[in-house]
N, CA, C and O atoms as CSV, one atom per row, in Angstrom:
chain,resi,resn,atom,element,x,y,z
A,1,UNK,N,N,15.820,-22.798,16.328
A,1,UNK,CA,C,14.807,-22.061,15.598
A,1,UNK,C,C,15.445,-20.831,14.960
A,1,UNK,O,O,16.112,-20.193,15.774
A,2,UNK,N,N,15.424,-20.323,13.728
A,2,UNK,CA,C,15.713,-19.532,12.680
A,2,UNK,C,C,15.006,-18.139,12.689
A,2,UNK,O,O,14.401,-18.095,11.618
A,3,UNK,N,N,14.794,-17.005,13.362
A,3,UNK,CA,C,13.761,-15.814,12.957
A,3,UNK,C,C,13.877,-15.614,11.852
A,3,UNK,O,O,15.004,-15.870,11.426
A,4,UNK,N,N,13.109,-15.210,11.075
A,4,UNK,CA,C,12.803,-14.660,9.945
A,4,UNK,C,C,11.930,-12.949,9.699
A,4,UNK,O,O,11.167,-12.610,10.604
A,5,UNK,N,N,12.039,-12.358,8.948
A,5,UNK,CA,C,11.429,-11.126,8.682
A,5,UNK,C,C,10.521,-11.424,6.942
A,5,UNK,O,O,10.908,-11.632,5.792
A,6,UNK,N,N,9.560,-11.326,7.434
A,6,UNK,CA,C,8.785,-11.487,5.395
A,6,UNK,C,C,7.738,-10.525,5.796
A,6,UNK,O,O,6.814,-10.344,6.588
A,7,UNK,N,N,8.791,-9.697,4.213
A,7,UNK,CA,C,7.848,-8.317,3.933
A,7,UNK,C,C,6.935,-8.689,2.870
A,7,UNK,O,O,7.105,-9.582,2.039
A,8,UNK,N,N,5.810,-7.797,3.005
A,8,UNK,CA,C,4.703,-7.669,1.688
A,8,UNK,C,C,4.233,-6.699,1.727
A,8,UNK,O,O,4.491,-5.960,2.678
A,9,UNK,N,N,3.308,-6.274,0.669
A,9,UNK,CA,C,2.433,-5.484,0.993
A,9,UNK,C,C,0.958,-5.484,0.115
A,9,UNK,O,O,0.587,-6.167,-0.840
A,10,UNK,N,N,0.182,-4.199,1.031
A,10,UNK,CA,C,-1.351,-4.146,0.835
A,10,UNK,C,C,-1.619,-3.445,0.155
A,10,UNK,O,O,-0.803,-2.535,0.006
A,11,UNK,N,N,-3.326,-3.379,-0.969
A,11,UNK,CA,C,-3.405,-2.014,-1.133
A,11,UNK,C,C,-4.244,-0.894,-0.238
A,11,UNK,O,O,-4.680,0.090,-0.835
A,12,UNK,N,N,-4.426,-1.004,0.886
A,12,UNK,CA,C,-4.741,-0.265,1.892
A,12,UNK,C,C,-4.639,-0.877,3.317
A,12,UNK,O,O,-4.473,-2.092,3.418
A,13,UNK,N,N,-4.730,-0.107,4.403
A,13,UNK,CA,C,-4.326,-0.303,5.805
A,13,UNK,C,C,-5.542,-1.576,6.110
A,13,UNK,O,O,-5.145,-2.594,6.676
A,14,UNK,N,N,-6.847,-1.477,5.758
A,14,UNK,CA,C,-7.898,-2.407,6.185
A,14,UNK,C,C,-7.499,-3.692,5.837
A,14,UNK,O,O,-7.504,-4.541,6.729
A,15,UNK,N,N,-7.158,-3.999,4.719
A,15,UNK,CA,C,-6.314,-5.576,4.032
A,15,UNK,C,C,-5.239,-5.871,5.240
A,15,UNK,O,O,-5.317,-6.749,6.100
A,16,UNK,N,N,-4.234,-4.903,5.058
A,16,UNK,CA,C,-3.054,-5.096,5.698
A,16,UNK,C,C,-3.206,-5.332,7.224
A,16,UNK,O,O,-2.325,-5.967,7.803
A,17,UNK,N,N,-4.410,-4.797,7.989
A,17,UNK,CA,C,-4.569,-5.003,9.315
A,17,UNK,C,C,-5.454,-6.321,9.576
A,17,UNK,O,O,-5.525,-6.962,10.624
A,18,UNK,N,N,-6.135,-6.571,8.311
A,18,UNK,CA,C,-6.993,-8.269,8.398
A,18,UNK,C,C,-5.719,-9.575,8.434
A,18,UNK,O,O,-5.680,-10.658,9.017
A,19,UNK,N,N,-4.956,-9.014,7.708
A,19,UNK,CA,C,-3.989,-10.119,7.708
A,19,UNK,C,C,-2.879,-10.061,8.548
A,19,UNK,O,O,-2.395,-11.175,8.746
A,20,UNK,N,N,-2.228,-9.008,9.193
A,20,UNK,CA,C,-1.849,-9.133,10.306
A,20,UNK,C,C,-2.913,-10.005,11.684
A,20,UNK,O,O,-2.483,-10.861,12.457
A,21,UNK,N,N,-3.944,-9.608,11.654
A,21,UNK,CA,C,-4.476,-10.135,12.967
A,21,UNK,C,C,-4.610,-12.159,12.132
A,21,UNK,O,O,-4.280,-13.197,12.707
A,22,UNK,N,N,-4.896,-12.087,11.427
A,22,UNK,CA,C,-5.090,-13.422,11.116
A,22,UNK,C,C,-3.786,-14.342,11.468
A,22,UNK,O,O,-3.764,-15.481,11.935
A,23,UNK,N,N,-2.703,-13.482,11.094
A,23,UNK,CA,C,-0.881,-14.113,11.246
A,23,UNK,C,C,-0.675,-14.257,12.725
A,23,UNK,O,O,0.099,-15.119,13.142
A,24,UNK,N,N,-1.334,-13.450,13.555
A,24,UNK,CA,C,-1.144,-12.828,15.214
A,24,UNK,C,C,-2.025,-14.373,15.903
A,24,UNK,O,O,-1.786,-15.220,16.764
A,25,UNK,N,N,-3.113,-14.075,14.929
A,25,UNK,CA,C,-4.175,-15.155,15.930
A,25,UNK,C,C,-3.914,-16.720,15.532
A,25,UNK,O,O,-4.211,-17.644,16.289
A,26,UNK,N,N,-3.468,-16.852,14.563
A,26,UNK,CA,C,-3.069,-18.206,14.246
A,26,UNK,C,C,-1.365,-18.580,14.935
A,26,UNK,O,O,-0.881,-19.680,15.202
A,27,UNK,N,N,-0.916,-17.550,15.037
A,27,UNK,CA,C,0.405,-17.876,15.841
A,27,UNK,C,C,1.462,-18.350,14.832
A,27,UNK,O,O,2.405,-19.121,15.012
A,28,UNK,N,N,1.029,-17.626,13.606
A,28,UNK,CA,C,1.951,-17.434,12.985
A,28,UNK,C,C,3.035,-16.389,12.431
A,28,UNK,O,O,3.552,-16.278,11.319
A,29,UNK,N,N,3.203,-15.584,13.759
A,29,UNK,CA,C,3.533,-14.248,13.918
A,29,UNK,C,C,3.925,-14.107,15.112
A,29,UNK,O,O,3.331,-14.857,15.887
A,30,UNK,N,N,4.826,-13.327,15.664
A,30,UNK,CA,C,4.834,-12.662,16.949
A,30,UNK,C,C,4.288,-11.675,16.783
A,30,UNK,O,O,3.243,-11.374,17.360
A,31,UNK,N,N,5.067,-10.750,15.704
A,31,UNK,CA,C,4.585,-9.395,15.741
A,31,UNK,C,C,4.722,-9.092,14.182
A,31,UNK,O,O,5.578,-9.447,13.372
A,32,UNK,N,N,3.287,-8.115,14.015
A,32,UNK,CA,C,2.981,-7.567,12.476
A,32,UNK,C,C,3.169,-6.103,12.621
A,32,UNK,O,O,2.465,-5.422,13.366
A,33,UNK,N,N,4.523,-5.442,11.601
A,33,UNK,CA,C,4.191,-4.019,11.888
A,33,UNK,C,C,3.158,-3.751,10.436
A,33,UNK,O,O,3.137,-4.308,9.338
A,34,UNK,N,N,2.459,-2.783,10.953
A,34,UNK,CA,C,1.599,-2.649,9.595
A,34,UNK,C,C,2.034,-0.744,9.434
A,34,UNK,O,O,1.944,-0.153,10.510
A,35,UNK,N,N,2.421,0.047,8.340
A,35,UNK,CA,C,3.187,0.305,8.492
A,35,UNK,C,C,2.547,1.548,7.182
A,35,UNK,O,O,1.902,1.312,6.161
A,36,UNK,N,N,3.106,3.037,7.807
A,36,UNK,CA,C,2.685,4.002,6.884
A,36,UNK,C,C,2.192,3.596,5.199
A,36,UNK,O,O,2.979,2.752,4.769
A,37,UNK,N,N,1.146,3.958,4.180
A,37,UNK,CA,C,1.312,3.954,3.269
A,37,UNK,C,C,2.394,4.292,2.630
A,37,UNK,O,O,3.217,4.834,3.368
A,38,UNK,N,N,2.757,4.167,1.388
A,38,UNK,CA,C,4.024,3.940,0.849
A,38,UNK,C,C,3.865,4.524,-0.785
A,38,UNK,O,O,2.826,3.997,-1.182
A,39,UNK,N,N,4.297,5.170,-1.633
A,39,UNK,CA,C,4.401,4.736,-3.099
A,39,UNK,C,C,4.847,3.935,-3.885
A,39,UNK,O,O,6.003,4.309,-4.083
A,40,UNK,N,N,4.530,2.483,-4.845
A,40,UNK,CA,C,5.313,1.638,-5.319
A,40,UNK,C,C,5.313,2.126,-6.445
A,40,UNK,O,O,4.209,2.585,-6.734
A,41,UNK,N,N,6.284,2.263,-7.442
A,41,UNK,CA,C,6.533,2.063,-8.921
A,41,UNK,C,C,7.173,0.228,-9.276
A,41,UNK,O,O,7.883,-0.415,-8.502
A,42,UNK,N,N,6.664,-0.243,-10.612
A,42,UNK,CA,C,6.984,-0.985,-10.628
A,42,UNK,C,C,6.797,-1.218,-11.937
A,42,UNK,O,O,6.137,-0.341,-12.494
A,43,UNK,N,N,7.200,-2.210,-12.694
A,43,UNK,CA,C,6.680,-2.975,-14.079
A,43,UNK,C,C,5.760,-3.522,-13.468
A,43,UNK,O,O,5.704,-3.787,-12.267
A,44,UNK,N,N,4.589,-3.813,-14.728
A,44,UNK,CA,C,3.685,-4.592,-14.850
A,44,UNK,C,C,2.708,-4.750,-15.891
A,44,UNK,O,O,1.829,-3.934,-16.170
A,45,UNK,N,N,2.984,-6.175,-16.606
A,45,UNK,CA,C,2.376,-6.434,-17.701
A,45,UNK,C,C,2.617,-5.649,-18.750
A,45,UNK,O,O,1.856,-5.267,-19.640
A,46,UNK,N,N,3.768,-5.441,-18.559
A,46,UNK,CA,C,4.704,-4.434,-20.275
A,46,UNK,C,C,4.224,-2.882,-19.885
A,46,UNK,O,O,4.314,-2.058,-20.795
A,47,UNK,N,N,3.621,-2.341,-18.335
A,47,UNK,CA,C,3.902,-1.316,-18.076
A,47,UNK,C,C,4.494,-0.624,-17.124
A,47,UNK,O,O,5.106,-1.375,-16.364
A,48,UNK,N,N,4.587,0.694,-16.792
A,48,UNK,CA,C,5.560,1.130,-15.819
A,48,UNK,C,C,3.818,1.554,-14.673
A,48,UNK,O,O,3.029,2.427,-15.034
A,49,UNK,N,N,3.582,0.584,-13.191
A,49,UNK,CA,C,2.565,1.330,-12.517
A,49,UNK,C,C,3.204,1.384,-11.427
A,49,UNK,O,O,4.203,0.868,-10.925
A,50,UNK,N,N,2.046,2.464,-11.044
A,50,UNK,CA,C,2.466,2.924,-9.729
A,50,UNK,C,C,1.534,3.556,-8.849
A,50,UNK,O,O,0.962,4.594,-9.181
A,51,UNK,N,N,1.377,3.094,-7.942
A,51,UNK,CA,C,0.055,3.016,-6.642
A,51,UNK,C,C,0.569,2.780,-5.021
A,51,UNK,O,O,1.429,2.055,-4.520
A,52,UNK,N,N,-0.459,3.823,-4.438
A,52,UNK,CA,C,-0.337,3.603,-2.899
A,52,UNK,C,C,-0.531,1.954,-2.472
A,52,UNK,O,O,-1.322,1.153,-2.972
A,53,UNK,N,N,0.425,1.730,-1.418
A,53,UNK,CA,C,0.960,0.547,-0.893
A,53,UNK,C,C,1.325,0.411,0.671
A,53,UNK,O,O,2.306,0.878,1.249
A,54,UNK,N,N,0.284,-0.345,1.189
A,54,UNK,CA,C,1.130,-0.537,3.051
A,54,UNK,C,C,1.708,-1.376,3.483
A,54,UNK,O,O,1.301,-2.297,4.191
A,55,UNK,N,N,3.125,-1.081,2.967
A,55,UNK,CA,C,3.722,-2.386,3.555
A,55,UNK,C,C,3.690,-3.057,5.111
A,55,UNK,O,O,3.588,-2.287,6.065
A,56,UNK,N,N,3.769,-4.335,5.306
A,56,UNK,CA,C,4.111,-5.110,6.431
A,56,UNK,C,C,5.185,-5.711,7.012
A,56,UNK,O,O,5.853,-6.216,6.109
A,57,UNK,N,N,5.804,-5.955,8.349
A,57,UNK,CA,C,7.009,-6.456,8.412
A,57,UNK,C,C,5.875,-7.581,9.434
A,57,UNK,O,O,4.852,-7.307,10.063
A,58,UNK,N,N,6.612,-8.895,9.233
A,58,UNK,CA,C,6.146,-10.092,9.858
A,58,UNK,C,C,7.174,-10.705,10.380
A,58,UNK,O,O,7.933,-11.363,9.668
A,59,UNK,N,N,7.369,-10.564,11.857
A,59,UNK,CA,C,8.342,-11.621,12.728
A,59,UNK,C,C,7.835,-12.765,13.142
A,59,UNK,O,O,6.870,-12.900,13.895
A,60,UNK,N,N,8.836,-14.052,12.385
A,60,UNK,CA,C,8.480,-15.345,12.940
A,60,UNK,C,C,9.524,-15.984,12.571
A,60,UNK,O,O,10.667,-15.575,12.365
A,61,UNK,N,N,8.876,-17.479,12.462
A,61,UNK,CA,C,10.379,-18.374,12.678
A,61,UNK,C,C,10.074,-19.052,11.007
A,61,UNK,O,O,8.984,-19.218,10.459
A,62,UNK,N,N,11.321,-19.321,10.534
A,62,UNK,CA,C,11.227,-19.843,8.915
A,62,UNK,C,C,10.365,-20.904,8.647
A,62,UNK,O,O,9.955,-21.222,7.531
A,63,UNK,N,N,10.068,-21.518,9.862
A,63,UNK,CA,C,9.564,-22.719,9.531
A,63,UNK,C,C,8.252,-22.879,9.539
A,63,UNK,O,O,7.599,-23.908,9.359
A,64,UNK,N,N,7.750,-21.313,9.857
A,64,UNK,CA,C,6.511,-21.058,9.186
A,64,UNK,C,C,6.368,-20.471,7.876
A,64,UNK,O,O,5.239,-20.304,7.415
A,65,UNK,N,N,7.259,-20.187,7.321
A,65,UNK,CA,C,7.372,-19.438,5.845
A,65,UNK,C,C,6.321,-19.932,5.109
A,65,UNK,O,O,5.524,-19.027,4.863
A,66,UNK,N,N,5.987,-21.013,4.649
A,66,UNK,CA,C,4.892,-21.717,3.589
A,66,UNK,C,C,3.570,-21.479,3.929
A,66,UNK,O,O,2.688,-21.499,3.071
A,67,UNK,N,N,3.307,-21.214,5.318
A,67,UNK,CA,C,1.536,-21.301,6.117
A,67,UNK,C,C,1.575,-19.871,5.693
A,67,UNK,O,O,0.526,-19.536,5.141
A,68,UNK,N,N,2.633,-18.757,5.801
A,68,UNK,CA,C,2.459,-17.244,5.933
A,68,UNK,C,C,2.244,-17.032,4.848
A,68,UNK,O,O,1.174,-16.550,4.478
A,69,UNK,N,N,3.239,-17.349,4.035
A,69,UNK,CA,C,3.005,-17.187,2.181
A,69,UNK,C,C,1.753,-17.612,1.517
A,69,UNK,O,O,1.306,-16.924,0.599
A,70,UNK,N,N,1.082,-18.808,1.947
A,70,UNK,CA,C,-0.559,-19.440,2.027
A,70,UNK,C,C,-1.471,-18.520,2.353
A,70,UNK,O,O,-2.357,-18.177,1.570
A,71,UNK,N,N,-1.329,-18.031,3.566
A,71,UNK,CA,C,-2.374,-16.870,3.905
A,71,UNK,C,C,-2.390,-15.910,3.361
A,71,UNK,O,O,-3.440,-15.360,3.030
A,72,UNK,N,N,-1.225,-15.450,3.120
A,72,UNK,CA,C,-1.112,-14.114,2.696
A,72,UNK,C,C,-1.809,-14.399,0.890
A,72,UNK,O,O,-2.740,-13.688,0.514
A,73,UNK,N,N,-1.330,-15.277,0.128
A,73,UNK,CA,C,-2.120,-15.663,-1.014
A,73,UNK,C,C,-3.479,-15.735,-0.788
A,73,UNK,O,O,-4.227,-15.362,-1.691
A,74,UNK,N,N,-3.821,-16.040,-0.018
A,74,UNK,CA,C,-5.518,-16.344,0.295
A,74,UNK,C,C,-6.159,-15.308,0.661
A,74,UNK,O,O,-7.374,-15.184,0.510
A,75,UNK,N,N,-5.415,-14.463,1.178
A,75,UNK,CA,C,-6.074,-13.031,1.802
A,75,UNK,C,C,-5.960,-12.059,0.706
A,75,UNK,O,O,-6.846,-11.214,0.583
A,76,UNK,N,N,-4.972,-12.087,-0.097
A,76,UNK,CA,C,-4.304,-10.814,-0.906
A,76,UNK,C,C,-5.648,-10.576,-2.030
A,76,UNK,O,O,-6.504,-11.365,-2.430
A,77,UNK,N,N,-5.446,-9.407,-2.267
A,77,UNK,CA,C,-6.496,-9.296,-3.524
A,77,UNK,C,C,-5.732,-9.220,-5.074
A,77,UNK,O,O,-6.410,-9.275,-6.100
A,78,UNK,N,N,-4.125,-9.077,-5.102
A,78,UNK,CA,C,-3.912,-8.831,-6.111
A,78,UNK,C,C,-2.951,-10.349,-6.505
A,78,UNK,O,O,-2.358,-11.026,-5.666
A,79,UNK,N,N,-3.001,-10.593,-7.830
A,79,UNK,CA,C,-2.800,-11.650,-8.855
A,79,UNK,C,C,-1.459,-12.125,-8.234
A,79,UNK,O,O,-1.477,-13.346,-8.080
A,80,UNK,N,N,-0.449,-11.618,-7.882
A,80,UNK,CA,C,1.096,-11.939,-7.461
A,80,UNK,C,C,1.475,-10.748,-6.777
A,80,UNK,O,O,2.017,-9.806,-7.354
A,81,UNK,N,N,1.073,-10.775,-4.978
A,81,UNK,CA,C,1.405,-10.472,-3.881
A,81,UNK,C,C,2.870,-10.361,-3.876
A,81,UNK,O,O,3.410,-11.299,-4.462
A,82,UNK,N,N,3.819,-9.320,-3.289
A,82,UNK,CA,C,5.156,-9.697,-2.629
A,82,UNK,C,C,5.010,-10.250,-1.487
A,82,UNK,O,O,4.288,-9.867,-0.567
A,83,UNK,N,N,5.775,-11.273,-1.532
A,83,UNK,CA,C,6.097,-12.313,-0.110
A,83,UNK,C,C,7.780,-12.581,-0.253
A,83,UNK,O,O,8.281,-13.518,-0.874
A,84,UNK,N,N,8.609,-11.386,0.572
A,84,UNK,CA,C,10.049,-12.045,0.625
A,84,UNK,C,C,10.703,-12.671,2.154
A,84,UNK,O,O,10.417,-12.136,3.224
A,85,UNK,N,N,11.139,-13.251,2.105
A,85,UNK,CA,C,11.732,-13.908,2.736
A,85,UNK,C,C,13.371,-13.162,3.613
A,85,UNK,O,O,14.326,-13.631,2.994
A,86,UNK,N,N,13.780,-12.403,4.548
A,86,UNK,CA,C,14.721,-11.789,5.165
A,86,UNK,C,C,15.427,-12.708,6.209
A,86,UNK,O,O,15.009,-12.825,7.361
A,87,UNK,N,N,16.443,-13.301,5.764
A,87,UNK,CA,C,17.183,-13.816,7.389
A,87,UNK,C,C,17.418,-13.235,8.158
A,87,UNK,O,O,18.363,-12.526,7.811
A,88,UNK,N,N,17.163,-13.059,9.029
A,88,UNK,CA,C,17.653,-11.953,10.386
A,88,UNK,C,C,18.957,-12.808,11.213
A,88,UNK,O,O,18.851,-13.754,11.994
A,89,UNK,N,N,20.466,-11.955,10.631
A,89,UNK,CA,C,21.650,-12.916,11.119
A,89,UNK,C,C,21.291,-12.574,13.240
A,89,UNK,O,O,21.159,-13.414,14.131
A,90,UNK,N,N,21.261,-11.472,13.298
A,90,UNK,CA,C,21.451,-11.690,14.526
A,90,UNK,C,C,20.867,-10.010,15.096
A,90,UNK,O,O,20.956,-8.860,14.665
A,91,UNK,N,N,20.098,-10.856,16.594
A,91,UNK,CA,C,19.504,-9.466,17.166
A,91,UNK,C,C,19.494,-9.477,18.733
A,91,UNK,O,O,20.379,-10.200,19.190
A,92,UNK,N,N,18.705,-8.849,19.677
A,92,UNK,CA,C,18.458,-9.127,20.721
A,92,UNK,C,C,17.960,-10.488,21.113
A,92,UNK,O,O,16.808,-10.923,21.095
A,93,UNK,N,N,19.111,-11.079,21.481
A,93,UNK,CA,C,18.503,-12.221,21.457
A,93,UNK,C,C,17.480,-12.425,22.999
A,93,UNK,O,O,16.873,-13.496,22.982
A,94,UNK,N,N,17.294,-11.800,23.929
A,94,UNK,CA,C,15.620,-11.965,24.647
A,94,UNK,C,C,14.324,-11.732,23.623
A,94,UNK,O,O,13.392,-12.533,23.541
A,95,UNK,N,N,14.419,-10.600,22.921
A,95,UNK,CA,C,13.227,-10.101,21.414
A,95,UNK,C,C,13.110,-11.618,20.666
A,95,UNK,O,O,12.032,-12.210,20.641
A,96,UNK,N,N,14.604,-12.302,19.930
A,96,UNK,CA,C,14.286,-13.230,19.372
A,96,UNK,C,C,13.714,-14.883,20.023
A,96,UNK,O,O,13.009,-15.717,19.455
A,97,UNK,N,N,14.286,-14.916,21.289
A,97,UNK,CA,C,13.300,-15.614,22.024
A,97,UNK,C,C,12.148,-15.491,22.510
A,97,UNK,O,O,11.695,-16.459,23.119
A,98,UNK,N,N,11.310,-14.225,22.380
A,98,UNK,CA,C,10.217,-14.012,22.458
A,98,UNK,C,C,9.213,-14.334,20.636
A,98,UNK,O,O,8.053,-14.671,20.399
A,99,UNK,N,N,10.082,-14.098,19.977
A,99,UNK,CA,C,9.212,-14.685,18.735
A,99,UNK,C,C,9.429,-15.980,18.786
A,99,UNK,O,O,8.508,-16.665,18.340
A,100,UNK,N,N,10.328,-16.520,19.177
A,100,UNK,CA,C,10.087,-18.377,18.922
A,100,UNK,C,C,9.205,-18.469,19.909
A,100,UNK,O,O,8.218,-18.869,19.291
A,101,UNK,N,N,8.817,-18.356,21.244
A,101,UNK,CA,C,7.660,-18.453,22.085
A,101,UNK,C,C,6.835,-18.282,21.625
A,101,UNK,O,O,6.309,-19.309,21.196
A,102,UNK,N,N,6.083,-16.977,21.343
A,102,UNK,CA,C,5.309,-16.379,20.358
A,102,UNK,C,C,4.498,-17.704,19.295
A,102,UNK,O,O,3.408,-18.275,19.279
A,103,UNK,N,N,5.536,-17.730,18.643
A,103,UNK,CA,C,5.618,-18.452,17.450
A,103,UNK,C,C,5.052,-20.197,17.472
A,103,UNK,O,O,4.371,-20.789,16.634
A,104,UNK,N,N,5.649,-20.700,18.796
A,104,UNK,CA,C,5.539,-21.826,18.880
A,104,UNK,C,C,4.147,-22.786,19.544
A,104,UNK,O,O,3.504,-22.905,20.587
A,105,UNK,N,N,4.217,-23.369,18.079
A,105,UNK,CA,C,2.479,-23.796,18.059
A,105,UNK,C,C,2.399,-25.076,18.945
A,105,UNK,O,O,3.155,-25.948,18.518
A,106,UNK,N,N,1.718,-25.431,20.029
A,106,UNK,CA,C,1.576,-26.490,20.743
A,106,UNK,C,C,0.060,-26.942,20.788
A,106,UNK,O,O,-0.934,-26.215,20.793
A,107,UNK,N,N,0.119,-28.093,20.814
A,107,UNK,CA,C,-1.344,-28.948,20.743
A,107,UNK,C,C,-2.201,-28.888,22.200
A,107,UNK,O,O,-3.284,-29.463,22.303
């Protein structure tokens, strides 16, 4: 099993804490940090914007990547959400056996 880290973000803590618990309770998550507001600048649509943002860090295993990226589309309110994808080469590995536990969906 592969950990993974996929960041995104919200435009406020209430979004960002609905979809953490949704990632938590479906067990597609070990752990959601939901995480100070933030300032983004960015392009968009041929302009330069820029707005408060709470990002998220999401620990799980890659091979949930597509269900997380799904939800997070389904939950998000804005047109094209960030959803990236982080390999995590190497960590505590008791922490990273606690997200594949975590993680691992049984019938």
């Amino acid at each position: 099993m592969e950990t993974v880290l996929i960041i995104s973000n919200f435009p406020n803590k209430k979004s960002a804490m609905l979809c953490a618990e949704a990632l938590i309770d479906q067990r597609l998550a070990a752990c959601v940090n939901v995480l100070s507001p933030c300032a983004s600048v960015y392009h968009w649509q041929g302009k330069i914007e820029s707005t408060d943002e709470v990002p998220i860090l999401i620990k799980t295993q890659r091979q949930h990547y597509d269900l997380v990226e799904q939800l997070i589309k389904m939950m998000h309110p804005y047109e094209l959400p960030e959803v990236i994808l982080v390999p995590i080469q190497t960590g505590l590995p008791a922490y990273l056996q606690w997200v594949t536990d975590e993680t691992t969906i049984t019938d």
